[in-house]
MARPAGU-574896 format. One line per field, with one value per residue (C-alpha): residue number from 1; x, y, z. Coordinates in steps of 0.5 Angstrom, whole numbers, plus 500, padded with zeros to 3 digits. Layout:
! MARPAGU-574896
keba = [NUM; ...]
xx = [X; ...]
yy = [Y; ...]
zz = [Z; ...]
END
This chain:
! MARPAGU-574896
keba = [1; 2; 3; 4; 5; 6; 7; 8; 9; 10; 11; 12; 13; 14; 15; 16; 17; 18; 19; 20; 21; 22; 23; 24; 25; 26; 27; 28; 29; 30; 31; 32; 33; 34; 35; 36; 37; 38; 39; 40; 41; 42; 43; 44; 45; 46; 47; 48; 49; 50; 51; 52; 53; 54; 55; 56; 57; 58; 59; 60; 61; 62; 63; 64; 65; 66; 67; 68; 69; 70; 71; 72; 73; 74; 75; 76; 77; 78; 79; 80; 81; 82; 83; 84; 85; 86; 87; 88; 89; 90; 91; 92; 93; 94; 95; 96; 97; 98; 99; 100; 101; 102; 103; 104; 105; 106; 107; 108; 109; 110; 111; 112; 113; 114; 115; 116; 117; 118; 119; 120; 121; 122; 123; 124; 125; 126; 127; 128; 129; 130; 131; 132; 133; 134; 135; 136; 137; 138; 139; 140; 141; 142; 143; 144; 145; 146; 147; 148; 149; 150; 151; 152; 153; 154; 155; 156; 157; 158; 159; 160; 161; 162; 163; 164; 165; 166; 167; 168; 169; 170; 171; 172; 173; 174; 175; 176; 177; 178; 179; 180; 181; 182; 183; 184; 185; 186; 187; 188; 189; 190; 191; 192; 193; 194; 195; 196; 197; 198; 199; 200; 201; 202; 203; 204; 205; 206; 207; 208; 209; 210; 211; 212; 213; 214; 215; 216; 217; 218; 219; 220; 221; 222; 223; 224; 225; 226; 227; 228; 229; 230; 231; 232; 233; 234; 235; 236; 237; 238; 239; 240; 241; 242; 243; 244; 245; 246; 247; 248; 249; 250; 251; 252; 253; 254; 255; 256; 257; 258; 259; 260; 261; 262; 263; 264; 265; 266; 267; 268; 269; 270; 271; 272; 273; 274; 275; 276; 277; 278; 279; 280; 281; 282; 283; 284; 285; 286; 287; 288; 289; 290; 291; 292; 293; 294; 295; 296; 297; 298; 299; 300; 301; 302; 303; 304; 305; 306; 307; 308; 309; 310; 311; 312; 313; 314; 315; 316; 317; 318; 319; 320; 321; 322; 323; 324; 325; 326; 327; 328; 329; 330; 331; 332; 333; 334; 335; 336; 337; 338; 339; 340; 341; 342; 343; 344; 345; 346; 347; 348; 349; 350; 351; 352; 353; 354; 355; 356; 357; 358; 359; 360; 361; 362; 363; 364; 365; 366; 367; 368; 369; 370; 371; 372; 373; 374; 375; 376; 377; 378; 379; 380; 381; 382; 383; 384; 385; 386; 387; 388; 389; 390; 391; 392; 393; 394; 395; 396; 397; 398; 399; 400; 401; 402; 403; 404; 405; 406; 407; 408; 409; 410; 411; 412; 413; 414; 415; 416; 417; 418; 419; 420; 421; 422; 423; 424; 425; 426; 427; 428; 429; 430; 431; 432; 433; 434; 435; 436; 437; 438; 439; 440; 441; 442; 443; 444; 445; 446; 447; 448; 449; 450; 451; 452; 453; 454]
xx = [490; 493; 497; 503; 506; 513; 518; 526; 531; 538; 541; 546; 539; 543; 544; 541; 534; 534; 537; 532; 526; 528; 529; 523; 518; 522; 521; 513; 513; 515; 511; 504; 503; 501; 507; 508; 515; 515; 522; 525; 532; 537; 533; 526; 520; 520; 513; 509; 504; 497; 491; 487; 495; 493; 486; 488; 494; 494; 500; 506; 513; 519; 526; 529; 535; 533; 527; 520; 513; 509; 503; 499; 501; 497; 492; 496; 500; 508; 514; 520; 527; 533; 535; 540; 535; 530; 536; 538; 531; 526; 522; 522; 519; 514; 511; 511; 508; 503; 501; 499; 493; 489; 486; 479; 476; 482; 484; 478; 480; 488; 484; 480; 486; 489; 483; 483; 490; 490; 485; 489; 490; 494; 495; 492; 496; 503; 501; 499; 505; 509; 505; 505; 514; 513; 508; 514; 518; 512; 510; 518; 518; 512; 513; 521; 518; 511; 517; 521; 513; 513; 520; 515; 512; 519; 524; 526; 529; 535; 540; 544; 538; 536; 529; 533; 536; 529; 527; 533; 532; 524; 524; 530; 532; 526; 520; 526; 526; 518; 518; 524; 521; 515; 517; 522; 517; 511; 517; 519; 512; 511; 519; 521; 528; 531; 526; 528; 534; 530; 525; 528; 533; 527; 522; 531; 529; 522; 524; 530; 524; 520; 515; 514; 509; 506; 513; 514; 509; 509; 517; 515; 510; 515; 521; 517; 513; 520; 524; 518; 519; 527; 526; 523; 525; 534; 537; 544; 547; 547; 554; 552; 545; 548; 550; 542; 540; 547; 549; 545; 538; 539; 544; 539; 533; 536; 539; 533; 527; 533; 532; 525; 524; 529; 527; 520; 517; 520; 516; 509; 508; 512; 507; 501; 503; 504; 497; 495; 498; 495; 489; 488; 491; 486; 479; 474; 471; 465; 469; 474; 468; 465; 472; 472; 465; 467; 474; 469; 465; 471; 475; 469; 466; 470; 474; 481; 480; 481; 477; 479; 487; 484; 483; 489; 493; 491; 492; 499; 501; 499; 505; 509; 512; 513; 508; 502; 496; 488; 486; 490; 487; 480; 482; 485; 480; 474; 478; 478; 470; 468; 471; 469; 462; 461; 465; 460; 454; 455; 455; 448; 444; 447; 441; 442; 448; 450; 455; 460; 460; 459; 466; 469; 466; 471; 476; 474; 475; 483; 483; 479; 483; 490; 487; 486; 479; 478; 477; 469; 469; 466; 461; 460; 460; 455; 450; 452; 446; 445; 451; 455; 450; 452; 459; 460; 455; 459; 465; 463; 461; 468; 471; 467; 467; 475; 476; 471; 474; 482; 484; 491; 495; 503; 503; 500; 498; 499; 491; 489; 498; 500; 495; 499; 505; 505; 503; 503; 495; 492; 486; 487; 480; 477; 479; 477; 471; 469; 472; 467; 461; 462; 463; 456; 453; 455; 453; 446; 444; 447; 442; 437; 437; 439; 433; 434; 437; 431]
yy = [512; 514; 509; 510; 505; 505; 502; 502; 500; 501; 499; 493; 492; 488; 493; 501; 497; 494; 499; 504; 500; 499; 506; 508; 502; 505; 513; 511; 507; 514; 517; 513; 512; 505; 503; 498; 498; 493; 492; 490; 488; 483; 477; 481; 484; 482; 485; 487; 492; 490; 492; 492; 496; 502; 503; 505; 508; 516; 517; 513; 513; 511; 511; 508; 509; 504; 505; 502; 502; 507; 506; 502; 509; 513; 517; 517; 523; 520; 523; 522; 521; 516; 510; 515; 520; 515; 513; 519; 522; 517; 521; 527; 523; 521; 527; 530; 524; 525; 532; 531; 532; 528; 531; 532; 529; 528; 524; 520; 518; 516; 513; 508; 506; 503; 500; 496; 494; 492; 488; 485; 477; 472; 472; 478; 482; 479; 480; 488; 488; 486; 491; 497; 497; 495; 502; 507; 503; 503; 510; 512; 508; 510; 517; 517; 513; 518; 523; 519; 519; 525; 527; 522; 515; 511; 517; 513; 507; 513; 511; 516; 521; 524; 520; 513; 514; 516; 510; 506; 509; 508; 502; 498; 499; 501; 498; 492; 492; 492; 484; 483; 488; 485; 479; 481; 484; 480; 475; 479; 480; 473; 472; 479; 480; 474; 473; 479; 475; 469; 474; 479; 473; 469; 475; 476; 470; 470; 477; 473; 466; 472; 469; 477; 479; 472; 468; 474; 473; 466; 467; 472; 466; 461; 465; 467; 461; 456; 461; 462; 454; 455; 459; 454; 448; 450; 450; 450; 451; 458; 460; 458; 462; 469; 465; 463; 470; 472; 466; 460; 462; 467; 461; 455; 459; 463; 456; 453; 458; 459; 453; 451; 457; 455; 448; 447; 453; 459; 455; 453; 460; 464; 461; 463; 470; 470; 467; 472; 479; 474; 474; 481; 482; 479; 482; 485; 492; 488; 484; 489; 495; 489; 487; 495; 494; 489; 493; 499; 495; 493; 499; 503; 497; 497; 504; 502; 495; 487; 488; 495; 493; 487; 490; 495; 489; 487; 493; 495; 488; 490; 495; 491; 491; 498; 500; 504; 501; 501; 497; 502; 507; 504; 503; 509; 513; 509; 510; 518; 518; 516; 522; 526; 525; 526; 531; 535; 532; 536; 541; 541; 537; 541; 541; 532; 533; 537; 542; 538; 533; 539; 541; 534; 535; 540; 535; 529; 533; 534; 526; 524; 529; 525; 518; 517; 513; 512; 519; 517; 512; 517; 519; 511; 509; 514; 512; 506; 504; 509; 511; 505; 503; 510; 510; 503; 506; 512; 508; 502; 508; 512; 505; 502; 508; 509; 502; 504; 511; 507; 511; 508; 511; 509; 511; 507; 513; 521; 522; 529; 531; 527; 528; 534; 529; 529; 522; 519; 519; 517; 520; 524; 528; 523; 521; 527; 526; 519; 522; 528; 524; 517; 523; 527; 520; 519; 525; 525; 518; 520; 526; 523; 517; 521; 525; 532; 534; 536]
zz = [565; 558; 555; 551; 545; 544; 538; 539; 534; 533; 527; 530; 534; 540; 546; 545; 543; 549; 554; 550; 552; 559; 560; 557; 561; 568; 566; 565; 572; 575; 572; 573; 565; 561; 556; 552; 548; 542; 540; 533; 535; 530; 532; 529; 533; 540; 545; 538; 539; 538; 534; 540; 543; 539; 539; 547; 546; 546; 543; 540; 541; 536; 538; 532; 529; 523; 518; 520; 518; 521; 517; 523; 526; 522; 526; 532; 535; 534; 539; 533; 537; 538; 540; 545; 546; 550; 554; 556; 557; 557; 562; 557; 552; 554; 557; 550; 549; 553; 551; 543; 541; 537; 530; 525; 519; 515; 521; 521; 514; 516; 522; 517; 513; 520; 522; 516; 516; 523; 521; 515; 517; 514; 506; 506; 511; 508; 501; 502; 506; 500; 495; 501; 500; 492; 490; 491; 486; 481; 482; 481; 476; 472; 473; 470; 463; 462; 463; 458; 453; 455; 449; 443; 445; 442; 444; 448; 442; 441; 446; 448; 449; 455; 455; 453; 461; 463; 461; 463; 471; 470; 467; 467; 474; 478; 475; 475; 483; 483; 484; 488; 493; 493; 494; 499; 504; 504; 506; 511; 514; 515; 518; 520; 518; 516; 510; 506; 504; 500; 498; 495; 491; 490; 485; 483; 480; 478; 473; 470; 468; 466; 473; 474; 479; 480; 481; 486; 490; 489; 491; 498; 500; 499; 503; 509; 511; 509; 514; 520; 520; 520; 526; 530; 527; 528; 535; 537; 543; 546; 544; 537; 537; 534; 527; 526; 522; 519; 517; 517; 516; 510; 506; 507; 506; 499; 496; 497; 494; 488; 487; 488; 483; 478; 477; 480; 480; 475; 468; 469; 473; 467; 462; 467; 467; 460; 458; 463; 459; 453; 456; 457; 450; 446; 451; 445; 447; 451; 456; 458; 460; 462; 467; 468; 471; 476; 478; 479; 483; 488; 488; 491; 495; 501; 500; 501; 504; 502; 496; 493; 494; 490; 485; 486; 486; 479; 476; 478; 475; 468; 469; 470; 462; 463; 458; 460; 462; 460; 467; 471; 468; 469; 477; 479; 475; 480; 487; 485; 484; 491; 495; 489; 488; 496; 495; 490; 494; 499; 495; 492; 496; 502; 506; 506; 509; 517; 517; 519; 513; 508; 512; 511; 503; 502; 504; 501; 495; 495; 498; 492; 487; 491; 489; 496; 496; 504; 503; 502; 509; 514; 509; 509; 516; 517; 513; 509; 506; 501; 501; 499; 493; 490; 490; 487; 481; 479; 480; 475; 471; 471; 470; 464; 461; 462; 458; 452; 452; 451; 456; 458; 464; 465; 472; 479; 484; 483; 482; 478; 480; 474; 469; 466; 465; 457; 455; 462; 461; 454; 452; 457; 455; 455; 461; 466; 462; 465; 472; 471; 469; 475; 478; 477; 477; 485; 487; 483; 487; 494; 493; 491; 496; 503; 506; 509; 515; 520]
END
């Protein structure tokens, strides 16, 4: 029996929620199919689907009238509808469901990326939750101030100037919204709704102290775990219950973590931060290749799981003073070389590789150009122990050689699409030549240590 997952939401998450969900769960009893439909009314989610959900589910179901995160969706067929439109034709639904199709290699990929967050556990799970809603903000960001570079590096010191408002938009409004949100949504995946209040006052507070990402961080943890504890400990009488997430618990946990940064934590974690950017400041040539070394080695380990999204991690935070970045470069160099070197083994060796993988070639190409490193995991599955070795050489290759060109980059993602931006990438030469060189070097040992196919 095919099951099927379902999410239902409606914007005051009270009544529609729940009379789509039962609609949805009586139309599957009719029809003889397995459902199970998570709900995400005003008290958060109630019935959560399951890593172990979804790896038996054909296809999902989202009646939402509200945002929610579909990335632990990716690789499964999704039916988009309303709240009214599972209400009205549950059975409709359901059906469509039921007869999407599963997809290729690509999907493979987007597949692994799932896997890997359903995988995601505690610290780890939360603080990539918080970085997952933060990266629309930087790239939006840091693309607005390398369009600002774009009229001259200081251009944007003449106010009044188009690339003073771009830098006012980029800068001074969406990188400054970078550690609220992280904060706010690592909150928010540790307490679900009624931590994004404190969390987003808490990296409020930790950009005013100059705590930056790490009082972000700091500020998400301390508002999620001290609004979970709130949930359990609060009771009051039933008629009373509904003041709990609109009044109650934002006011008490706001005020609490306001103050905790204020007077406890704001100081010491603005002095760590600002030994950190000292730190990285005053690294001689040999450090930093050496440091681009280690961060090559991560990003290309574990191809998009805890170890690069470390790495990646890192990196976005050097951004965080709006000015183009050496360490960003060298990362986001060393996740385009993976599918890259895969991509080009595939092609000069193309008798160690089946007709299938030189097909995945192709498409491991325009992951690779994207930025997307998962787009090397297939390759790796299949043949882990020649393959992982080799990847990680010719990204710590890219990366040092990324550094010791000086290399900069202002923006955190985009891959090869914004190269072309005037000063959004510096040394830009030089910088596709350490991308083409990490690149031939991935490809040269993958070659060298895969037999032929029979």
């Amino acid at each position: 029996m095919k099951k099927i997952v379902a999410v239902t939401s409606c914007p005051t998450g009270i009544a529609h929620t729940y009379m789509a969900a039962e609609a949805l769960q009586m139309a599957a009893k009719e029809l003889g199919v397995e459902i199970k439909v998570e709900t995400r009314g005003s008290v958060g989610a109630e019935n959560e689907i399951t890593p172990e959900d979804l790896k038996q589910a054909h296809a999902v179901i989202l009646a939402c009238d509200t945002k929610i995160d579909e990335d632990r969706f990716q690789g499964l067929p999704i039916v988009r509808a309303s709240v009214k439109d599972a209400i009205k034709d549950p059975k409709g639904l359901i059906t469509k469901a039921m007869n999407m199709e599963k997809k290729d290699y690509v999907d493979k990929v987007f597949e692994a990326k799932k896997e890997a967050k359903e995988k995601a556990t505690g610290v780890y799970k939360h603080l990539m939750t918080g970085v997952s809603y933060m990266i629309p903000f930087v790239v939006a960001g840091g693309i607005l101030i390398a369009i600002s570079f774009a009229f001259g590096i200081k251009a944007f010191e003449k106010k009044g100037t188009l690339a003073a408002a771009l830098m006012d938009i980029g800068g001074g409004s969406a990188f400054y919204l970078m550690v609220p949100i992280l904060a706010g949504f690592i909150a928010f995946s540790i307490a679900d709704r009624p931590g994004l209040v404190p969390g987003m006052i808490g990296g409020l507070l930790a950009n005013k102290l100059g705590a930056g990402f790490l009082g972000g961080i700091v500020a998400g943890f301390a508002a999620g775990y001290l609004v979970a504890w709130l949930k359990k400990t609060i009771k009051l009488p039933k008629t009373m219950e509904g003041l709990i997430p609109v009044l109650i618990l934002p006011v008490l946990s706001t005020l609490i973590i306001g103050l905790g940064m204020i007077y406890v934590v704001g100081e010491p974690v603005a002095a760590l931060n600002k030994a950190m950017t000292e730190w990285l400041k005053s690294m001689s040539s040999g450090s930093a290749v050496l440091l681009g070394i280690i961060l090559g080695l991560m990003m290309a380990f574990d191809m998009g799981g805890p170890v690069n999204k470390a790495a990646y991690t890192f990196a976005v935070s050097t951004l965080a003073a709006g000015q183009p970045s050496t360490i960003m470069a060298a990362v986001m160099a060393a996740g385009m070389t993976p599918p890259l070197g895969l991509a080009l083994a595939t092609l000069i060796a193309k008798d160690k590789f089946t007709t299938e993988e030189r097909e995945a070639g192709k498409a491991a190409f325009f992951l690779g150009i994207s930025f997307i490193t998962e787009g090397a995991i297939p390759f790796a599955a299949a043949d882990p122990l020649r393959v992982i070795p080799s990847i990680m050489i010719g990204s710590a290759v890219t990366s040092a050689l990324s550094i010791l060109f000086k290399c900069t980059l202002a923006v955190p993602h985009g891959g090869i699409f914004v190269l072309p931006i005037p000063n959004a990438v510096g040394n830009l030469l030089l910088y596709a030549v350490a991308i083409a060189i990490g690149t031939v070097v991935t490809a040269l040992i993958v070659s060298v240590l895969k037999p032929k196919k029979v």
